[in-house]
CHARMM-style PDB file with segment names, atoms N, HN, CA, C and O in Angstrom:
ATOM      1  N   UNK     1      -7.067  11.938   8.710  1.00  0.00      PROA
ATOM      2  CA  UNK     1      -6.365  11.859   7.443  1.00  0.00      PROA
ATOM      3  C   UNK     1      -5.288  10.791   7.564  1.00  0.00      PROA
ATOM      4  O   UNK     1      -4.685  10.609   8.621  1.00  0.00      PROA
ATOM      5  N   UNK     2      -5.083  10.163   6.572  1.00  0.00      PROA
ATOM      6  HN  UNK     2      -5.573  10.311   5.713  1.00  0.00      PROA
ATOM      7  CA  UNK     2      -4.206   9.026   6.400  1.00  0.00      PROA
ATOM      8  C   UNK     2      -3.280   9.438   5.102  1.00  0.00      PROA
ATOM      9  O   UNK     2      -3.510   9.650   3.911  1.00  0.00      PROA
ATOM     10  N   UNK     3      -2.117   9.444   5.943  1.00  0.00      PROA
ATOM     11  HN  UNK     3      -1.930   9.272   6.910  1.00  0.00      PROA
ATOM     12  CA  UNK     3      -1.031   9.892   4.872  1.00  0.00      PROA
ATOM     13  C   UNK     3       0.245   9.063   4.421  1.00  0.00      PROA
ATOM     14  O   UNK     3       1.229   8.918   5.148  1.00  0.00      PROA
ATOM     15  N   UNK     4       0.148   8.638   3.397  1.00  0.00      PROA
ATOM     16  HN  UNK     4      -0.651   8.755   2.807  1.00  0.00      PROA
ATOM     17  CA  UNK     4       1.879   7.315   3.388  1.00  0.00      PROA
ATOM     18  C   UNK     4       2.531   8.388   2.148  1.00  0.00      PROA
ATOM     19  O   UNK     4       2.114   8.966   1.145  1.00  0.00      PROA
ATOM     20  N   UNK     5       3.685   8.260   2.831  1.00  0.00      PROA
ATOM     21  HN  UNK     5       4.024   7.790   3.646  1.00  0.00      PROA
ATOM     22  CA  UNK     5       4.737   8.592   1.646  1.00  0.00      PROA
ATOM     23  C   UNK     5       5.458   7.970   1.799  1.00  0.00      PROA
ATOM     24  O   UNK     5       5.872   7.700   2.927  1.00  0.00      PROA
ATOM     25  N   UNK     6       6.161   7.208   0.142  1.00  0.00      PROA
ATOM     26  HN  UNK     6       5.824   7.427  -0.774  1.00  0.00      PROA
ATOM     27  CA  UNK     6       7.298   6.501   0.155  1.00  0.00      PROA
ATOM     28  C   UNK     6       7.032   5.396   0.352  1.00  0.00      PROA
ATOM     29  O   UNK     6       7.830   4.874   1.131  1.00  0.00      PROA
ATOM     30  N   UNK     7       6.266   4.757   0.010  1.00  0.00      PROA
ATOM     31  HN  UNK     7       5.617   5.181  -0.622  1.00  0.00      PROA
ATOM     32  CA  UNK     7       6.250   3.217   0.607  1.00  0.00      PROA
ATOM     33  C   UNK     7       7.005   2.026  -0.301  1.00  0.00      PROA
ATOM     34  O   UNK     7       6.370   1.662  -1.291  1.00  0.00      PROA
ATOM     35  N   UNK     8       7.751   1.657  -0.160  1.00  0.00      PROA
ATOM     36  HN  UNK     8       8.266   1.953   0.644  1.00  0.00      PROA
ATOM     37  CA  UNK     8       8.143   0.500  -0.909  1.00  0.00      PROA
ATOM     38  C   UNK     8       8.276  -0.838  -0.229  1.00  0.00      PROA
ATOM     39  O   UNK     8       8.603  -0.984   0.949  1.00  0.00      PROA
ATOM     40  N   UNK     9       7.886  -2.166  -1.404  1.00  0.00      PROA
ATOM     41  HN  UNK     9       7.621  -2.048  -2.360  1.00  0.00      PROA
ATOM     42  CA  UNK     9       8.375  -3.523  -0.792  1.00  0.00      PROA
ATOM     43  C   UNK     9       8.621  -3.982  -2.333  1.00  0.00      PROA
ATOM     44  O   UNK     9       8.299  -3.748  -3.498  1.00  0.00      PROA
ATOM     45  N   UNK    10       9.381  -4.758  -1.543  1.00  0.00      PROA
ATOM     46  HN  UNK    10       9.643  -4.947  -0.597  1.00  0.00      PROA
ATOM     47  CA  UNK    10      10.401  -5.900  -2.597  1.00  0.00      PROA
ATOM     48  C   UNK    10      10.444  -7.039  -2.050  1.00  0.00      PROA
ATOM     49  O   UNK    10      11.008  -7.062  -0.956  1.00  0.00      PROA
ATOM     50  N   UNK    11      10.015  -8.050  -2.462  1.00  0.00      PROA
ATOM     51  HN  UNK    11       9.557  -8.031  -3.351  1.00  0.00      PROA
ATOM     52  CA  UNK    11      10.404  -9.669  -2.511  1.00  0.00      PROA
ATOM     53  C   UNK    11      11.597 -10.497  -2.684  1.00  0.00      PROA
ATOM     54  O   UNK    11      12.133 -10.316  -3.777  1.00  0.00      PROA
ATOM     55  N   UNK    12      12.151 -11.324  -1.952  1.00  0.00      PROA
ATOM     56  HN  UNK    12      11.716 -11.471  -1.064  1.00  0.00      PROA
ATOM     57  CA  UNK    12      13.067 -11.585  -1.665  1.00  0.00      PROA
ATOM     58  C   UNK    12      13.603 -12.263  -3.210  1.00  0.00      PROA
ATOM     59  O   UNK    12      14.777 -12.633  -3.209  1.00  0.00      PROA
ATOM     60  N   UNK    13      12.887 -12.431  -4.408  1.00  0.00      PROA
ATOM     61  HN  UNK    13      11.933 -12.130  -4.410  1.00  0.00      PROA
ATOM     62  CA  UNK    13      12.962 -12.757  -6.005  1.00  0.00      PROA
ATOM     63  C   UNK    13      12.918 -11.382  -6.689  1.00  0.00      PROA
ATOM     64  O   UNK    13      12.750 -11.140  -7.884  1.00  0.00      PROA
ATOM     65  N   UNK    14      13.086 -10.641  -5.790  1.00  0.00      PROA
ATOM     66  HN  UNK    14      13.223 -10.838  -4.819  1.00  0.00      PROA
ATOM     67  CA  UNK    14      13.021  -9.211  -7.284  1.00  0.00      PROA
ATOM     68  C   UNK    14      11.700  -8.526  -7.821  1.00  0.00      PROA
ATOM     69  O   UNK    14      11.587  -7.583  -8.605  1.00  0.00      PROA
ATOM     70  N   UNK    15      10.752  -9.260  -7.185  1.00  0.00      PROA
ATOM     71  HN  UNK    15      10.844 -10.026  -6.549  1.00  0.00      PROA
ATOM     72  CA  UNK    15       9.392  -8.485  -7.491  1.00  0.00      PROA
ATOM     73  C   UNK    15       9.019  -7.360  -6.460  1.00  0.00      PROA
ATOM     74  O   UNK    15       8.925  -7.361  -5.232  1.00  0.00      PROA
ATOM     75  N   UNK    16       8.863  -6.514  -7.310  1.00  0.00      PROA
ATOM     76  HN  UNK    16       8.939  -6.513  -8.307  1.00  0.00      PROA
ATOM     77  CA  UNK    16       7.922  -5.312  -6.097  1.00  0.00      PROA
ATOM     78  C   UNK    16       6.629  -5.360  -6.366  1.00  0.00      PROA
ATOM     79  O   UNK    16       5.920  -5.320  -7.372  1.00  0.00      PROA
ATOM     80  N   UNK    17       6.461  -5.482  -4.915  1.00  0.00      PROA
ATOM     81  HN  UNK    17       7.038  -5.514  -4.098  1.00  0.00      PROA
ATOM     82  CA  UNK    17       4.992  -5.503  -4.765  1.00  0.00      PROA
ATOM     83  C   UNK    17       4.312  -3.760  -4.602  1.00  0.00      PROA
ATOM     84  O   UNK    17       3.155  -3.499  -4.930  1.00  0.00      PROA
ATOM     85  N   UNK    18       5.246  -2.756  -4.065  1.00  0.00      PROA
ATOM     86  HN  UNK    18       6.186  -2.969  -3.799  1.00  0.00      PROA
ATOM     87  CA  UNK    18       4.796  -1.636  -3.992  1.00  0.00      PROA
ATOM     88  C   UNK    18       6.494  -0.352  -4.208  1.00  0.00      PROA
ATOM     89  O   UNK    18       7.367  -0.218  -3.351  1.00  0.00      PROA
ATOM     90  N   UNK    19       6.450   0.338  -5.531  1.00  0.00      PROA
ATOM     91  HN  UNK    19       5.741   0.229  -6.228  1.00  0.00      PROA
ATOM     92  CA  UNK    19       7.589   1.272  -5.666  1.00  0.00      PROA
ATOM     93  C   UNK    19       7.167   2.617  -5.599  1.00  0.00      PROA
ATOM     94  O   UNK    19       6.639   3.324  -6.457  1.00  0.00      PROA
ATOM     95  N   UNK    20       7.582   2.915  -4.105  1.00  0.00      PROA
ATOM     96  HN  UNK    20       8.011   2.341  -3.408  1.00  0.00      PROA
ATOM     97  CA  UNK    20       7.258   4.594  -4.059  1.00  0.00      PROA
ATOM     98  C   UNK    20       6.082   5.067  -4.123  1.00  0.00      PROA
ATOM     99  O   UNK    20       5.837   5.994  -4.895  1.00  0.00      PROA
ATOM    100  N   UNK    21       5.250   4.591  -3.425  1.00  0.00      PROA
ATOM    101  HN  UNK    21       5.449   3.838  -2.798  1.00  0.00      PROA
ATOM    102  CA  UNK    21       3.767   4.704  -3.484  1.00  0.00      PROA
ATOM    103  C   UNK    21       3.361   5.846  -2.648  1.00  0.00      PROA
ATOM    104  O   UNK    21       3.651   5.413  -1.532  1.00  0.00      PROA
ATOM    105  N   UNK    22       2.779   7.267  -2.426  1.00  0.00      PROA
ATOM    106  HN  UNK    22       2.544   7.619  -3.332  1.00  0.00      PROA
ATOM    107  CA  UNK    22       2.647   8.357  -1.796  1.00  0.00      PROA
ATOM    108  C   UNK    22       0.821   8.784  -1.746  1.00  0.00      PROA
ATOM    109  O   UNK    22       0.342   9.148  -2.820  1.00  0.00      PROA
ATOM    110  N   UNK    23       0.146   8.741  -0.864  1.00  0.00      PROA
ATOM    111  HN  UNK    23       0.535   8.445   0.009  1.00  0.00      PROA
ATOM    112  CA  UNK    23      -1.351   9.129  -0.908  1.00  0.00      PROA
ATOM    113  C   UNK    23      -1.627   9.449   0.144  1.00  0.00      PROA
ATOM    114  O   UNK    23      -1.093   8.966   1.142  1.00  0.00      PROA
ATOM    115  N   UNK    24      -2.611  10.421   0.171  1.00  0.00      PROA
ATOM    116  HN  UNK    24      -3.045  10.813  -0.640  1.00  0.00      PROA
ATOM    117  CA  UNK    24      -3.102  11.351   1.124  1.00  0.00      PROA
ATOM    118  C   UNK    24      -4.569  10.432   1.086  1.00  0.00      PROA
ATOM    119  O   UNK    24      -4.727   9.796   0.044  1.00  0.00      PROA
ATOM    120  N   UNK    25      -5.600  10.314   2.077  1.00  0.00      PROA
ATOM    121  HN  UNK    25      -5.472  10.831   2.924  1.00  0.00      PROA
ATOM    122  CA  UNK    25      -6.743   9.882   2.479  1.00  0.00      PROA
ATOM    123  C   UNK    25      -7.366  10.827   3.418  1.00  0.00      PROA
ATOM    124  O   UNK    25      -6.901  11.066   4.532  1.00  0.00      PROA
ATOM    125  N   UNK    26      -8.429  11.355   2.938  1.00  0.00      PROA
ATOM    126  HN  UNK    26      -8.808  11.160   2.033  1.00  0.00      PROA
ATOM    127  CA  UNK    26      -9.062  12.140   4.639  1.00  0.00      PROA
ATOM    128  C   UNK    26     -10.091  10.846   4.562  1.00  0.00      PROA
ATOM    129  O   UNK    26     -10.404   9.826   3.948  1.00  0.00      PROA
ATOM    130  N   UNK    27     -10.442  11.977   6.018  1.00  0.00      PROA
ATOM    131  HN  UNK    27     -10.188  12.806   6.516  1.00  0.00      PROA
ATOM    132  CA  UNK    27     -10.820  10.663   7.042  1.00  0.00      PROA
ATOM    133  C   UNK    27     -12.741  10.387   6.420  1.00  0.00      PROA
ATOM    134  O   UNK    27     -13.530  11.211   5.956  1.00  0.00      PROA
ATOM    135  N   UNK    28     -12.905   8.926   6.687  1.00  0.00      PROA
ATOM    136  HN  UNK    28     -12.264   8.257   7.064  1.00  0.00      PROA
ATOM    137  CA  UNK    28     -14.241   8.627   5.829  1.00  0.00      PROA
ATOM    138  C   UNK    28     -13.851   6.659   5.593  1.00  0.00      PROA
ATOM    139  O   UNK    28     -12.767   6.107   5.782  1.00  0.00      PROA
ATOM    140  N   UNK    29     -14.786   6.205   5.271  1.00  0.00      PROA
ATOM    141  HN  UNK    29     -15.667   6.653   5.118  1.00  0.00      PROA
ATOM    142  CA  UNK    29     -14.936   4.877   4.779  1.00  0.00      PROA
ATOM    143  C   UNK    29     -14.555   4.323   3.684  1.00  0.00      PROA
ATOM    144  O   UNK    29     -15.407   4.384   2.799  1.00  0.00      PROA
ATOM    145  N   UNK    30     -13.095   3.536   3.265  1.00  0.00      PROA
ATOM    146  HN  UNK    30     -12.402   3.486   3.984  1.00  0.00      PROA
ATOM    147  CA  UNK    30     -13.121   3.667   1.901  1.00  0.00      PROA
ATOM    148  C   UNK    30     -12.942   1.689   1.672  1.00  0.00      PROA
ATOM    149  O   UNK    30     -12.852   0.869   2.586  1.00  0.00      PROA
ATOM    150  N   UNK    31     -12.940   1.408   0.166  1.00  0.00      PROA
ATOM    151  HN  UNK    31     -13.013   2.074  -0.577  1.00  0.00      PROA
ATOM    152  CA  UNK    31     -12.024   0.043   0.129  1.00  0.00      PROA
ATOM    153  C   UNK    31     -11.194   0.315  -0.664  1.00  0.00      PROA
ATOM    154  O   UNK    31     -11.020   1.407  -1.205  1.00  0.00      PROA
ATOM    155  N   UNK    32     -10.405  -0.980  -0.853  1.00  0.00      PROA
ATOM    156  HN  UNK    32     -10.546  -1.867  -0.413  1.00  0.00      PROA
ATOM    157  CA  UNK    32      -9.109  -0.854  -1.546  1.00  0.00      PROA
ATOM    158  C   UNK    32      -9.209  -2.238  -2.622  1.00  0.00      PROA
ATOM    159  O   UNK    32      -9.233  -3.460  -2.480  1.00  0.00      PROA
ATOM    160  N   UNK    33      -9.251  -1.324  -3.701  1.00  0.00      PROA
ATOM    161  HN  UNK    33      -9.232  -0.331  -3.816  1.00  0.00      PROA
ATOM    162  CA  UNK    33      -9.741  -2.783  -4.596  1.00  0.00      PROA
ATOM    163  C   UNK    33      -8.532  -2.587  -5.586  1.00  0.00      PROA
ATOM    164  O   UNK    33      -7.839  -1.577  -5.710  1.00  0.00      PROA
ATOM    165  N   UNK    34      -8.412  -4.085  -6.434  1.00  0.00      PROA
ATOM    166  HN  UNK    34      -8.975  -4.906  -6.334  1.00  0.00      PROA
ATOM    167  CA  UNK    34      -7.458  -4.391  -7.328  1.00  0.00      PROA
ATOM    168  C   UNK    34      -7.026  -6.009  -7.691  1.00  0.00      PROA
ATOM    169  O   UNK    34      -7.194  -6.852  -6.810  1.00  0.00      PROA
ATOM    170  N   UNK    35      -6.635  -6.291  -8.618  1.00  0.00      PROA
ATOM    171  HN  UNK    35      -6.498  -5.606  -9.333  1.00  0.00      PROA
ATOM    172  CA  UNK    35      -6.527  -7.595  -8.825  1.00  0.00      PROA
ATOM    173  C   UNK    35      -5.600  -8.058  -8.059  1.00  0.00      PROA
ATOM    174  O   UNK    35      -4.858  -7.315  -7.415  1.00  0.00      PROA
ATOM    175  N   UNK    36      -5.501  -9.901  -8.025  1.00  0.00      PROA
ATOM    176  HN  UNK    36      -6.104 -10.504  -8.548  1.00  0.00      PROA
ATOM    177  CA  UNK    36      -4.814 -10.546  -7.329  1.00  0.00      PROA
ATOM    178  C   UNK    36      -3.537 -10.302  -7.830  1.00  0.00      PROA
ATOM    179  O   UNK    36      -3.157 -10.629  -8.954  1.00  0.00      PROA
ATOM    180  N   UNK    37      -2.620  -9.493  -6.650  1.00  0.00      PROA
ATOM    181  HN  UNK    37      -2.929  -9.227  -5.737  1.00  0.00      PROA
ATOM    182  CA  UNK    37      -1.358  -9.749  -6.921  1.00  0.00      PROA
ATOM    183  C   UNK    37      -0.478  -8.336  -7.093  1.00  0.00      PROA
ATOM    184  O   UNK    37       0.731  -8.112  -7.156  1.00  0.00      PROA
ATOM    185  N   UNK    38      -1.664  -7.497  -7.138  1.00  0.00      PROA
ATOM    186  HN  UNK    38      -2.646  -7.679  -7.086  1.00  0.00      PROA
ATOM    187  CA  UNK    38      -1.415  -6.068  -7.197  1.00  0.00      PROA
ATOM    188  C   UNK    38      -0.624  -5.108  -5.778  1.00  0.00      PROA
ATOM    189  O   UNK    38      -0.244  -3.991  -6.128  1.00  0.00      PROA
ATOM    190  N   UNK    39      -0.427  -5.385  -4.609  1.00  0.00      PROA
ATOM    191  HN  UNK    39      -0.736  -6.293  -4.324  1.00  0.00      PROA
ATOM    192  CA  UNK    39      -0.273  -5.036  -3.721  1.00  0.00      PROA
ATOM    193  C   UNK    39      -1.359  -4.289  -2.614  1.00  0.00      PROA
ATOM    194  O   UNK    39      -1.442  -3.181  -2.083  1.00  0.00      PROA
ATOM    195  N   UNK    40      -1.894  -5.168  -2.599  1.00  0.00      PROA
ATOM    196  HN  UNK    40      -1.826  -6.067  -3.031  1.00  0.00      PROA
ATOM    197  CA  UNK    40      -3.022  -4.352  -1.719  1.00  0.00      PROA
ATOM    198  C   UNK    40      -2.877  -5.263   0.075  1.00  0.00      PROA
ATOM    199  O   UNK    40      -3.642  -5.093   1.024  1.00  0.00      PROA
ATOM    200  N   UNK    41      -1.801  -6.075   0.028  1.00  0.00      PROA
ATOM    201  HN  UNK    41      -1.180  -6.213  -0.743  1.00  0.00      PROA
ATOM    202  CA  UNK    41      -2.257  -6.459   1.351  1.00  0.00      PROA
ATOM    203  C   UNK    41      -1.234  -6.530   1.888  1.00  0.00      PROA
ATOM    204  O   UNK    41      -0.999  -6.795   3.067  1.00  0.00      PROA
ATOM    205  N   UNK    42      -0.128  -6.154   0.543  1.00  0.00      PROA
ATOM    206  HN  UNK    42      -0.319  -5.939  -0.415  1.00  0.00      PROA
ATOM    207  CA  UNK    42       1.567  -5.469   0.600  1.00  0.00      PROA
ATOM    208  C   UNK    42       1.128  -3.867   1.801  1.00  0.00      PROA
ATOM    209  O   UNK    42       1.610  -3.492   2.870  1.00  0.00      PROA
ATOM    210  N   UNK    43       0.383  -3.503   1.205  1.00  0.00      PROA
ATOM    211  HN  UNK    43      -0.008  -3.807   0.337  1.00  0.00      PROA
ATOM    212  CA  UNK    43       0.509  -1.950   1.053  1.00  0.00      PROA
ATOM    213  C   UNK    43      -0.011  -1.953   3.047  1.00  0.00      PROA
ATOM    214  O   UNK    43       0.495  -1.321   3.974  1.00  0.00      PROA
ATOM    215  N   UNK    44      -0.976  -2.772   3.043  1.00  0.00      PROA
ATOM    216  HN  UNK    44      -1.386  -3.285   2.290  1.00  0.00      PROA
ATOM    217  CA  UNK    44      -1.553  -2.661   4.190  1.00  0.00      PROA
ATOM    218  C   UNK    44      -1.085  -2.590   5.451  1.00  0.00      PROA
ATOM    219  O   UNK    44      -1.401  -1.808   6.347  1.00  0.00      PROA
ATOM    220  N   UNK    45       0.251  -4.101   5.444  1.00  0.00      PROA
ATOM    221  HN  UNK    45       0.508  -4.737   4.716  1.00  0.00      PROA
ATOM    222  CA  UNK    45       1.067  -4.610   6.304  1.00  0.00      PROA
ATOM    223  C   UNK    45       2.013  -3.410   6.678  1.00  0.00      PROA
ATOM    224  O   UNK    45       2.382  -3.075   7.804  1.00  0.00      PROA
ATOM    225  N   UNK    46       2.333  -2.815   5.402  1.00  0.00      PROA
ATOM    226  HN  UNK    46       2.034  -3.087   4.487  1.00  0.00      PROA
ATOM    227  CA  UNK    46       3.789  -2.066   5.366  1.00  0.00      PROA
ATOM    228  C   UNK    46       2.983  -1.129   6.131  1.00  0.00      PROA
ATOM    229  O   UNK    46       3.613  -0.920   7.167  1.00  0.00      PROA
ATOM    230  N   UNK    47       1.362  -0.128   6.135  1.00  0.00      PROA
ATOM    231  HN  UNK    47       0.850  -0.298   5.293  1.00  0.00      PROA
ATOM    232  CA  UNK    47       1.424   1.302   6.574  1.00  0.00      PROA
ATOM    233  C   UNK    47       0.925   0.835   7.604  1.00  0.00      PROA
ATOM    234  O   UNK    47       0.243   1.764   8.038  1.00  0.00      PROA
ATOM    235  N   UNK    48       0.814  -0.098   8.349  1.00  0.00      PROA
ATOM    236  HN  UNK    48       1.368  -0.852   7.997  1.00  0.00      PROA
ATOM    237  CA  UNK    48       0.318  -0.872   9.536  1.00  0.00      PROA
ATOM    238  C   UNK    48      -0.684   0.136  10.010  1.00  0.00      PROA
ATOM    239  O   UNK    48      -0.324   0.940  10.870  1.00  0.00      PROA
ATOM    240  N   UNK    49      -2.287   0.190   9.391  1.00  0.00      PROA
ATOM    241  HN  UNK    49      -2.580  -0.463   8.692  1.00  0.00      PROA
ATOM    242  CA  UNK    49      -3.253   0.795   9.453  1.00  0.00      PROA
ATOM    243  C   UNK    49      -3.828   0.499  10.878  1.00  0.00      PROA
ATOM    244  O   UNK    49      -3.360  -0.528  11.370  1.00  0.00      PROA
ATOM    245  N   UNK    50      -4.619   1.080  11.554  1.00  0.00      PROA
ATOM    246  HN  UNK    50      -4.999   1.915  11.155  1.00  0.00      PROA
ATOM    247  CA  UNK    50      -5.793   0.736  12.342  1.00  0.00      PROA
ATOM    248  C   UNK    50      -6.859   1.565  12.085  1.00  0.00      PROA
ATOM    249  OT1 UNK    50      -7.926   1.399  12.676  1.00  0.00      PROA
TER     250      UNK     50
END
């Protein structure tokens, strides 16, 4: 299971890329889809997955 609570990032201009983001994942194969610009590679860095 993959669990983030709380995740936030902010850009050094005032944009957030991710506010308070909280999700539970059990364990299994998933992707992470969304348009350019949405935080998806924000989100990645910050829960430093393996």
């Amino acid at each position: 299971m993959l669990i983030l609570n709380s995740i936030s990032k902010s850009y050094e201009n005032g944009v957030k890329a991710l506010d308070n983001i909280s999700l539970s994942i059990p364990k299994g194969l998933y992707g992470l889809l969304g348009p350019n610009g949405a935080g998806k590679s924000s989100l990645m860095r910050k829960c430093r997955c393996r």
